[in-house]
Backbone as JSON Lines, residues from 0, in Angstrom:
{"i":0,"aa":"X","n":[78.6,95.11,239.44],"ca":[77.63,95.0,238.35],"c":[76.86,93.7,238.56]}
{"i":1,"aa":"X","n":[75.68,94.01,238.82],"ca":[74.54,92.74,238.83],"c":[74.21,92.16,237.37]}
{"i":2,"aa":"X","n":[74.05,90.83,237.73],"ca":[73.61,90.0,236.29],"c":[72.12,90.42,235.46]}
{"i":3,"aa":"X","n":[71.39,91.04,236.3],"ca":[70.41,90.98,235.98],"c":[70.67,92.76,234.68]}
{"i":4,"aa":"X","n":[72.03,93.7,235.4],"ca":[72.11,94.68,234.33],"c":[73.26,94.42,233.02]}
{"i":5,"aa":"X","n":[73.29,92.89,233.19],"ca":[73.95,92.2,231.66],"c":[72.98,91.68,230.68]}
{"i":6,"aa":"X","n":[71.88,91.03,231.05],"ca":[71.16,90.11,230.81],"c":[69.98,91.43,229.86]}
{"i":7,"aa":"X","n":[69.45,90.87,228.78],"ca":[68.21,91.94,228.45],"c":[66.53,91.18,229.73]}
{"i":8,"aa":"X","n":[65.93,92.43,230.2],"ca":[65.09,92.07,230.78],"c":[63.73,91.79,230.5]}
{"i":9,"aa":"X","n":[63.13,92.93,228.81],"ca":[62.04,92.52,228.38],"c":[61.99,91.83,227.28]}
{"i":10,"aa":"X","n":[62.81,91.23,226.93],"ca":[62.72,90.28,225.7],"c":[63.45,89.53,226.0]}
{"i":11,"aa":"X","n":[63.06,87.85,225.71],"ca":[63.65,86.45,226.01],"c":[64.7,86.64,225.05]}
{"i":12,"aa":"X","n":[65.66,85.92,225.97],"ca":[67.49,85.67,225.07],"c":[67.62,84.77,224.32]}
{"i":13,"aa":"X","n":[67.65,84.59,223.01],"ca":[67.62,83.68,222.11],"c":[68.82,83.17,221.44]}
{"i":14,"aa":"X","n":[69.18,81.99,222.07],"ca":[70.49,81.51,221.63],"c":[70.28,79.99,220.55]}
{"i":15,"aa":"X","n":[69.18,80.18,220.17],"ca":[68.87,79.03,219.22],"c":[68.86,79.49,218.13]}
{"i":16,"aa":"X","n":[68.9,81.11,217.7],"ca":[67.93,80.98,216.66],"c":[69.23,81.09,215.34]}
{"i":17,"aa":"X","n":[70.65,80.95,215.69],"ca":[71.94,80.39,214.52],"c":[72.45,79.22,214.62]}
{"i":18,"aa":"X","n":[71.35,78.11,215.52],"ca":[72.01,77.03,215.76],"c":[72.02,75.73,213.96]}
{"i":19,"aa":"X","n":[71.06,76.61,213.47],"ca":[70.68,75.73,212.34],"c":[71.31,76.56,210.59]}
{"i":20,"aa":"X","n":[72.08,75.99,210.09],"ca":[72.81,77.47,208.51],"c":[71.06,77.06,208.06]}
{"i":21,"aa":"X","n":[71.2,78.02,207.31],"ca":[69.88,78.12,206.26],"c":[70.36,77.08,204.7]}
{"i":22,"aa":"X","n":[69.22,76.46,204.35],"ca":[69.8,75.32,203.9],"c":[69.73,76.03,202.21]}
{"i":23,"aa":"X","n":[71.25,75.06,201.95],"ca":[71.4,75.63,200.11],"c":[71.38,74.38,199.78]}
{"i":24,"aa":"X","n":[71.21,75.18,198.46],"ca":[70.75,74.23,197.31],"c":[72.23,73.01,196.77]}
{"i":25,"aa":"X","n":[71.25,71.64,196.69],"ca":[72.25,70.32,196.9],"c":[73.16,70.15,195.45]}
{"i":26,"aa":"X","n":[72.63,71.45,194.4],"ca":[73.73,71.67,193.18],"c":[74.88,72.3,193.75]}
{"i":27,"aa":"X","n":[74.48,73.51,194.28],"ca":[75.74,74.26,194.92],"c":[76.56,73.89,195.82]}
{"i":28,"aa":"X","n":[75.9,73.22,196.12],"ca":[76.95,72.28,197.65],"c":[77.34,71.01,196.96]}
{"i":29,"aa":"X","n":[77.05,70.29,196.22],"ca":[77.86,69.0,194.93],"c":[78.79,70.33,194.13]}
{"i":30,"aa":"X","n":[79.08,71.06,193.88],"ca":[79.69,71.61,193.15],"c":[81.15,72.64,193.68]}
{"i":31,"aa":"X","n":[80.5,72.82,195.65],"ca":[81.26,73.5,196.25],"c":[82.49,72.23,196.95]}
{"i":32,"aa":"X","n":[82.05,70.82,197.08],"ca":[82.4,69.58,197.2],"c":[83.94,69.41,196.1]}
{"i":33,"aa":"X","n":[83.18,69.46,194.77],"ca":[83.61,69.03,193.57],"c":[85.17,70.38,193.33]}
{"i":34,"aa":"X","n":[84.83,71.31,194.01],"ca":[85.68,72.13,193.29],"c":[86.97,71.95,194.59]}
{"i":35,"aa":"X","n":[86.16,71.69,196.12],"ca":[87.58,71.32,196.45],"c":[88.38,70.16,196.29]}
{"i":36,"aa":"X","n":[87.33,69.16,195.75],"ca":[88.05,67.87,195.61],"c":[89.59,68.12,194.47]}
{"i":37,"aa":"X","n":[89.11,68.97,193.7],"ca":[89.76,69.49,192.56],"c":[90.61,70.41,192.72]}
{"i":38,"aa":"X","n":[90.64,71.58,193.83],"ca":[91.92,71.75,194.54],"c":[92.77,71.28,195.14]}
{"i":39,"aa":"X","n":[92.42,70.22,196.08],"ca":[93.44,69.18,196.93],"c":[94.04,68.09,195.88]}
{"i":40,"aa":"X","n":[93.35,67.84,194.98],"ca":[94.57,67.16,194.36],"c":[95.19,67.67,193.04]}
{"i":41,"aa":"X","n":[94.63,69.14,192.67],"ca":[95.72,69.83,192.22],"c":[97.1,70.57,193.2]}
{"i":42,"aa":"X","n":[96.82,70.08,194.54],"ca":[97.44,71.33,195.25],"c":[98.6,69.95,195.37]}
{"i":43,"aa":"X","n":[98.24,68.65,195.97],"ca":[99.21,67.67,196.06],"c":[99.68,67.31,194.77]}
{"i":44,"aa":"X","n":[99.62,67.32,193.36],"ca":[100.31,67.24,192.3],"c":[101.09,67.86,191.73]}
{"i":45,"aa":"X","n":[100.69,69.72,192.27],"ca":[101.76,70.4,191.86],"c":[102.62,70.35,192.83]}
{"i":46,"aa":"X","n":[102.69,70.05,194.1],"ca":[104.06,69.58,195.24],"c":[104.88,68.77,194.82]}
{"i":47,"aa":"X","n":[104.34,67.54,193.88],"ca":[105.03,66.4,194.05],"c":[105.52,66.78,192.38]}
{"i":48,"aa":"X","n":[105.07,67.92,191.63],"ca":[105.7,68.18,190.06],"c":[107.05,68.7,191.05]}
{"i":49,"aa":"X","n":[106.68,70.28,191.68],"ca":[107.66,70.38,192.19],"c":[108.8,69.81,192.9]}
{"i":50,"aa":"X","n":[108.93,68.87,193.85],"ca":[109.55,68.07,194.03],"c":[110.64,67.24,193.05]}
{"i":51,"aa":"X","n":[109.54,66.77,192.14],"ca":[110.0,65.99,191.43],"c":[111.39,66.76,189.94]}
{"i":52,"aa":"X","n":[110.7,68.06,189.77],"ca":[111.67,69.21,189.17],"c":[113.28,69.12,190.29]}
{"i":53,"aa":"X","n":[113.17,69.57,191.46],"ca":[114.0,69.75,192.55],"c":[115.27,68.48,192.3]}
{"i":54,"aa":"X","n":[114.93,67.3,192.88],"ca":[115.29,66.4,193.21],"c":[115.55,65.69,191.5]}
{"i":55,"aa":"X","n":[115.39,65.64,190.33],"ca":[115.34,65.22,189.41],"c":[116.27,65.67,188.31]}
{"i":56,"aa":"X","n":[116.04,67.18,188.49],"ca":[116.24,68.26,187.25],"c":[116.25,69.34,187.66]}
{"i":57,"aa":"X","n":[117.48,69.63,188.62],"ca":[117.45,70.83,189.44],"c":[117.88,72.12,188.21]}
{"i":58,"aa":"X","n":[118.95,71.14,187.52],"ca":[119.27,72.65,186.23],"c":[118.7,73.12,185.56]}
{"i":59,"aa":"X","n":[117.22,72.41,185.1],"ca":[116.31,72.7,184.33],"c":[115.06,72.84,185.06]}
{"i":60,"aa":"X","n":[114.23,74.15,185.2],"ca":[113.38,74.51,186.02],"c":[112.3,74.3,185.12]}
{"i":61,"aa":"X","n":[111.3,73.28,185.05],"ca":[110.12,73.17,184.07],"c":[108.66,73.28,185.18]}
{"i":62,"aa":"X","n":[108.91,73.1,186.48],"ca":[107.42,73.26,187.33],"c":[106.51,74.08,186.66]}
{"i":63,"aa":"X","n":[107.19,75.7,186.7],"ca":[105.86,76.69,186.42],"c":[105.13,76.29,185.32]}
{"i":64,"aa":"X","n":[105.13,75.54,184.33],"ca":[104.76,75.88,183.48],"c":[103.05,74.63,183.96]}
{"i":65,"aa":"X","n":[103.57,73.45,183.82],"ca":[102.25,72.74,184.5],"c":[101.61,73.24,185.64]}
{"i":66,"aa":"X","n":[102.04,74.02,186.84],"ca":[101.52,74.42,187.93],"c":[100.3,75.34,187.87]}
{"i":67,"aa":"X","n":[100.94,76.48,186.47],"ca":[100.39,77.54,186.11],"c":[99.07,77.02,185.37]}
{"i":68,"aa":"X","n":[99.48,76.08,184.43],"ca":[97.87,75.54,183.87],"c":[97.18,74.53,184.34]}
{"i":69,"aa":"X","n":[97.64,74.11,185.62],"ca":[96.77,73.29,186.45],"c":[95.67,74.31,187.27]}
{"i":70,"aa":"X","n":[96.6,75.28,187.75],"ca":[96.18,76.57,188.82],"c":[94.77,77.31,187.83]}
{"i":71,"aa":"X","n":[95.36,77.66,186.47],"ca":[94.43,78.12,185.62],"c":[93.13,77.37,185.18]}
{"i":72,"aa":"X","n":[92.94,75.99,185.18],"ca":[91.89,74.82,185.69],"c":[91.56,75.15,186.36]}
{"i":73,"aa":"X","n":[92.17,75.0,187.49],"ca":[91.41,74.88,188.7],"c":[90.49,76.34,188.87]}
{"i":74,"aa":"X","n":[90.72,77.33,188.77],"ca":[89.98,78.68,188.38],"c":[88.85,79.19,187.71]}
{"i":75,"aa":"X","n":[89.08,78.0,186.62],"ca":[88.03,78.59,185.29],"c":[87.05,77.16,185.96]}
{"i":76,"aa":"X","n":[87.63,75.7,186.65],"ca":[86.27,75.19,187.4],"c":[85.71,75.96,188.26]}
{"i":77,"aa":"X","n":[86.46,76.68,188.76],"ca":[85.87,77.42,190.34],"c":[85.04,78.49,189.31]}
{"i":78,"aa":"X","n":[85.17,78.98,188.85],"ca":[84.43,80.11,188.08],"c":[83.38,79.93,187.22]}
{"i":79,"aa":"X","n":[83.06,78.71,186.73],"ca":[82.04,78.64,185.64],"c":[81.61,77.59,186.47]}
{"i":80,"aa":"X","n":[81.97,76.53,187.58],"ca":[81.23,75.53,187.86],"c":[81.03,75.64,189.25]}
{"i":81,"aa":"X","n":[80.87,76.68,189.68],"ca":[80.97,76.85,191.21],"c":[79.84,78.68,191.3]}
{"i":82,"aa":"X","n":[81.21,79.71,190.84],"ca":[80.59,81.26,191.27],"c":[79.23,81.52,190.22]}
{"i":83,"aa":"X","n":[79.73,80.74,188.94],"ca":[78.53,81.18,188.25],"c":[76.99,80.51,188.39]}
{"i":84,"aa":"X","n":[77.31,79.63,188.57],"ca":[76.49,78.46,189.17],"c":[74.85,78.93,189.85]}
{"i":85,"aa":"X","n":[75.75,79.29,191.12],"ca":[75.5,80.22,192.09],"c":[74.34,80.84,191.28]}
{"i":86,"aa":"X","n":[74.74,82.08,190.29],"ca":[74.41,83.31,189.87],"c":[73.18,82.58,189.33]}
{"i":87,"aa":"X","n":[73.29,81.75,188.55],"ca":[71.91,81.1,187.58],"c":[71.26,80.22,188.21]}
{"i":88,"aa":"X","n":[70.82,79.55,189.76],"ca":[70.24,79.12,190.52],"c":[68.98,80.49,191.03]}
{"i":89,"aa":"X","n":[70.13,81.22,191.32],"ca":[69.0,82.73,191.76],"c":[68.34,83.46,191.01]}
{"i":90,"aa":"X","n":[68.66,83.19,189.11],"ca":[68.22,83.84,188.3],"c":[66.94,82.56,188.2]}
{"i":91,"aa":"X","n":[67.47,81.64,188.15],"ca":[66.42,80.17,187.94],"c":[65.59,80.45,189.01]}
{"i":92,"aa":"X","n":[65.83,80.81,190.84],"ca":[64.49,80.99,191.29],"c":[64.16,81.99,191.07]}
{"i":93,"aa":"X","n":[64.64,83.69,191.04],"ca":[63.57,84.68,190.67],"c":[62.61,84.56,189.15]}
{"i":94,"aa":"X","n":[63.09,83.62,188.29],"ca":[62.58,83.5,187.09],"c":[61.01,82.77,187.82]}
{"i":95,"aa":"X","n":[61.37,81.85,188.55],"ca":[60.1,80.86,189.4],"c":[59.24,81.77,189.98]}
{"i":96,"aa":"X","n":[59.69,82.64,190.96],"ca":[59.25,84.02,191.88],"c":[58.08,84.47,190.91]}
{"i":97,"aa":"X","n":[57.93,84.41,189.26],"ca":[57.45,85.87,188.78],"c":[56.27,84.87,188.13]}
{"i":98,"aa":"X","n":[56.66,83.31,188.17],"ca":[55.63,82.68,187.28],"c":[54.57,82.79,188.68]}
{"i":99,"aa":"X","n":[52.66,82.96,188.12],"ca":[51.81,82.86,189.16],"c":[51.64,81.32,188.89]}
{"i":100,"aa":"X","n":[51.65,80.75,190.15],"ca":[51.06,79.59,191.04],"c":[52.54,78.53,190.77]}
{"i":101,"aa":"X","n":[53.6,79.21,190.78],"ca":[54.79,78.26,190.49],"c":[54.99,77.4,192.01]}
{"i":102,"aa":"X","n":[54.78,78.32,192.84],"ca":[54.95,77.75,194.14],"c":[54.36,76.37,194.51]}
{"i":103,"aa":"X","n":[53.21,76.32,193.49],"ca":[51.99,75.14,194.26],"c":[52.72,74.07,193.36]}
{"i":104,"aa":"X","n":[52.97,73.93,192.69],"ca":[53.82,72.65,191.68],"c":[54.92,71.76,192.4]}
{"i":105,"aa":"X","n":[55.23,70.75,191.89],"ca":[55.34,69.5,192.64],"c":[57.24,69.88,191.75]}
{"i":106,"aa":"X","n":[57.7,69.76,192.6],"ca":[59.53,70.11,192.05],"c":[59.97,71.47,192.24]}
{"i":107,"aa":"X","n":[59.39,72.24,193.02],"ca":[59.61,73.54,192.8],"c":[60.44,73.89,194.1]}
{"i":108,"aa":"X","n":[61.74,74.83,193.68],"ca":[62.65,74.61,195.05],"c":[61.88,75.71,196.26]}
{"i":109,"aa":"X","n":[61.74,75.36,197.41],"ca":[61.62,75.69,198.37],"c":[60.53,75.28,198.71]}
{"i":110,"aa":"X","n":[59.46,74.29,198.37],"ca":[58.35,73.68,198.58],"c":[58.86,71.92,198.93]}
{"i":111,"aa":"X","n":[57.67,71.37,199.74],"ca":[58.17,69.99,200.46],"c":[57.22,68.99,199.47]}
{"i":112,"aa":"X","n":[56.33,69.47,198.43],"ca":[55.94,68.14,197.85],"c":[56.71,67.55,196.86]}
């Protein structure tokens, strides 16, 4: 098998064109930041509850109960300050999409003035 019947022959091979993500918006990404900051140190507090149950108060099992409403935090941030987020950025630009001449205005997301 020749290279030339691997290779496409009438159209140039384009290996640039995923070198760059398509850029999101700097709420959603402060917020996608914020929610793991807020997992990692719920995830190291409920180790060290646990632990501390283990090694402390092995006869009396009290972990689940803080783990469960730390876990349940951490969820309802991920859900109202993260997925929904999301949802009302895209409702906020198609709301922009429908106003005429929103585009030409000075703050408007996807424009450079």
């Amino acid at each position: 098998m020749s290279e030339s019947e691997i290779t496409p022959q009438g159209e140039e091979w384009d290996d640039e064109r995923d070198d760059e993500p398509t850029p999101r918006d700097p709420l959603l990404e402060g917020a996608r930041v914020g929610v793991l900051v807020h997992g990692t140190i719920t995830g190291v507090i409920c180790v060290l509850l646990i632990a501390l149950n283990v090694t402390r108060a092995p006869e009396l099992v009290w972990w689940p109960l803080p783990v469960v409403g730390m876990l349940l935090g951490l969820g309802v941030h991920w859900w109202y300050g993260y997925d929904r987020l999301e949802e009302q950025l895209r409702r906020r630009q198609e709301r922009a999409d429908d106003i005429p001449g929103a585009a030409d205005r000075p703050g408007t997301p996807g424009t450079t003035s």
